[in-house]
Residue, then its C-alpha position, 0 to 999 in steps of 0.5 A: x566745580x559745584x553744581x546745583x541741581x536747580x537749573x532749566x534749558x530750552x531749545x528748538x529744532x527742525x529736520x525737513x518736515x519735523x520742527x520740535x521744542x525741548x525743555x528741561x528742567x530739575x529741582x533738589x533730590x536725594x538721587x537722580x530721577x529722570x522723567x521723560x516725556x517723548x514721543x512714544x511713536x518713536x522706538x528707542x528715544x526715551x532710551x536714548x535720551x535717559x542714556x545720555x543724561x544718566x552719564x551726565x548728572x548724578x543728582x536731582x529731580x530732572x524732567x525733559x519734555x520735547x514738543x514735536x510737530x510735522x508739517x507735511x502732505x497730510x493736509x493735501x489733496x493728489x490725483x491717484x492715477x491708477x484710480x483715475x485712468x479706470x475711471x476714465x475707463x469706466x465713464x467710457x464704457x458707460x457712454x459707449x453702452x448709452x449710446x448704444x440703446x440710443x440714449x443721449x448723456x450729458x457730457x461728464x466735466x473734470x469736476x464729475x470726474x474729481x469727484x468719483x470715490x478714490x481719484x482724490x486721495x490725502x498725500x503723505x509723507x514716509x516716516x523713517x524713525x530711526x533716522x529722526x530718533x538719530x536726529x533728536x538725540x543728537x539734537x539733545x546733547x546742546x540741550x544738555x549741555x546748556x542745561x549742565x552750564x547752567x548747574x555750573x553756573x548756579x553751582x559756582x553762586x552756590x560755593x561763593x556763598x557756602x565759602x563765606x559762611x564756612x569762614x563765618x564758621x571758622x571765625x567763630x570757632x577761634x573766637x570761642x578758642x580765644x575765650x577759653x582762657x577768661x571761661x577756663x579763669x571764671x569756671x575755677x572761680x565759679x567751682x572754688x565758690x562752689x566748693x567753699x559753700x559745699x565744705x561749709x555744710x559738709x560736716x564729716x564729709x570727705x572734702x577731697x571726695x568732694x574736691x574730685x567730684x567738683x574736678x570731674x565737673x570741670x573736666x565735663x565742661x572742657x569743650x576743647x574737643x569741640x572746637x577741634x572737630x568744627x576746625x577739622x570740619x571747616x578744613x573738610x568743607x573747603x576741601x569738598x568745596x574745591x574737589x566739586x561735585x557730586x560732593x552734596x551728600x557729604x556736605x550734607x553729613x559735614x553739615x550734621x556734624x557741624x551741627x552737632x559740635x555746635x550743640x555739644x558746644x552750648x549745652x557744656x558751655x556755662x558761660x554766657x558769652x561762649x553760649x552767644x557763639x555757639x548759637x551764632x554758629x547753629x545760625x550760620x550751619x544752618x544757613x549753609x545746610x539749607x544751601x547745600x540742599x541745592x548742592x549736585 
């Protein structure tokens, strides 16, 4: 099936202390470009990550993001006991010695004692980053697998459209197929007019001479050729369409070359109504080249 390279997924996580939000997202690109935006406290991750969307996609102007955020202990206070039992130590050691010269202390209260430099100390909580770098790219391929769908999604909008003008397409080269016999009849009628007039004021002219130059003239007018390329075109286009992607690229190129036969077509049509339908086909190529922009 198609795909497009427009498309966007979100998602959310959480592993004990972690919780974390991600978001990707792509637009049209002539190839795959990945822009990442990851923890970089993390080793490995972007690596990780970039690994498994690289085997994925082919095509677009892809950017992930990922939130990450910890609720821990860092906030939170807890009594070192080592820091606390030398304080102990120390407070005791200094009343026994005031005692001692016979000076009299006011007895230290548990506040006093919080208060002394280290017995209160920030918690914290250890960090294993290889196993959480495990946990968010596992956690990324839903992510990514969502974010694909959704370029299926898009993409099959995207075939649905492009089919109908490729039919479009196809319905106007047979009506210029079936219009070539009226041209081919007023072409002759047109070049014996003309070769009348020419002999006319010929003189001495060589009238056979004229007479090939005016066949060469008809030859240069036949667009049969034409016509057979955009029905072999046509016949691509539903082929690339079926195959799926990546196809873009050369659809793309079919497109060019769609176009090419439909100038070719008016600029040797000489008849008004073959014109209208060669600017009726540059319209729809047109329309679908700026569809299959869109195409993975």
């Amino acid at each position: 099936m198609l795909k497009s390279m427009t498309a966007f997924a979100s998602a959310q996580g959480a592993d004990g202390a972690f919780s974390w939000d991600w978001e990707v997202r792509s637009v049209n690109g002539k190839g795959l470009d990945l822009r990442l935006r990851v923890p970089d406290w993390i080793p490995g991750l972007e690596q990780g990550l970039k690994e498994a969307f690289s085997a994925a996609l082919d095509r677009g102007n892809v950017t992930l993001s990922l939130k990450l955020s910890r609720e821990d202990g860092a906030g939170r206070l807890s009594v070192n006991p080592q820091v606390l039992e030398d304080t102990l130590a120390a407070l005791e050691v200094v009343e026994t010695t005031a005692m001692a010269k016979g000076l009299s202390l006011a007895p230290a209260t548990a506040a006093d004692v919080l208060s002394a430099r280290g017995v209160m100390e920030a918690g914290s909580v250890e960090q294993d980053t290889d196993a959480l770098r495990a946990t968010l790219i596992k956690d990324a391929a839903p992510l990514l697998d969502a974010f694909i769908a959704m370029r299926a999604q898009e993409g099959a909008q995207l075939a649905t459209v492009m089919s109908a003008q490729i039919d479009e397409i196809d319905r106007l080269t047979e009506a210029a197929q079936t219009l070539l016999t009226t041209r081919q009849a007023d072409l002759e009628a047109g070049f014996r007019d003309a070769l009348a007039r020419v002999m006319e004021g010929a003189g001495t002219s060589d009238g056979a001479r004229v007479a090939q130059e005016l066949a060469l003239l008809a030859v240069k007018a036949d667009v049969t050729e034409e016509i057979d390329r955009l029905r072999a075109h046509v016949s691509a286009a539903r082929d690339l369409i079926a195959a799926g992607s990546p196809v873009g690229r050369k659809l793309d190129f079919l497109a060019q070359e769609f176009n090419r036969e439909a100038n070719t077509l008016c600029s040797k049509s000489q008849h008004t109504e073959l014109t209208q339908i060669g600017l009726a086909l540059k319209t729809v190529i047109d329309q679908m080249r700026e569809q299959v922009q869109n195409v993975e």
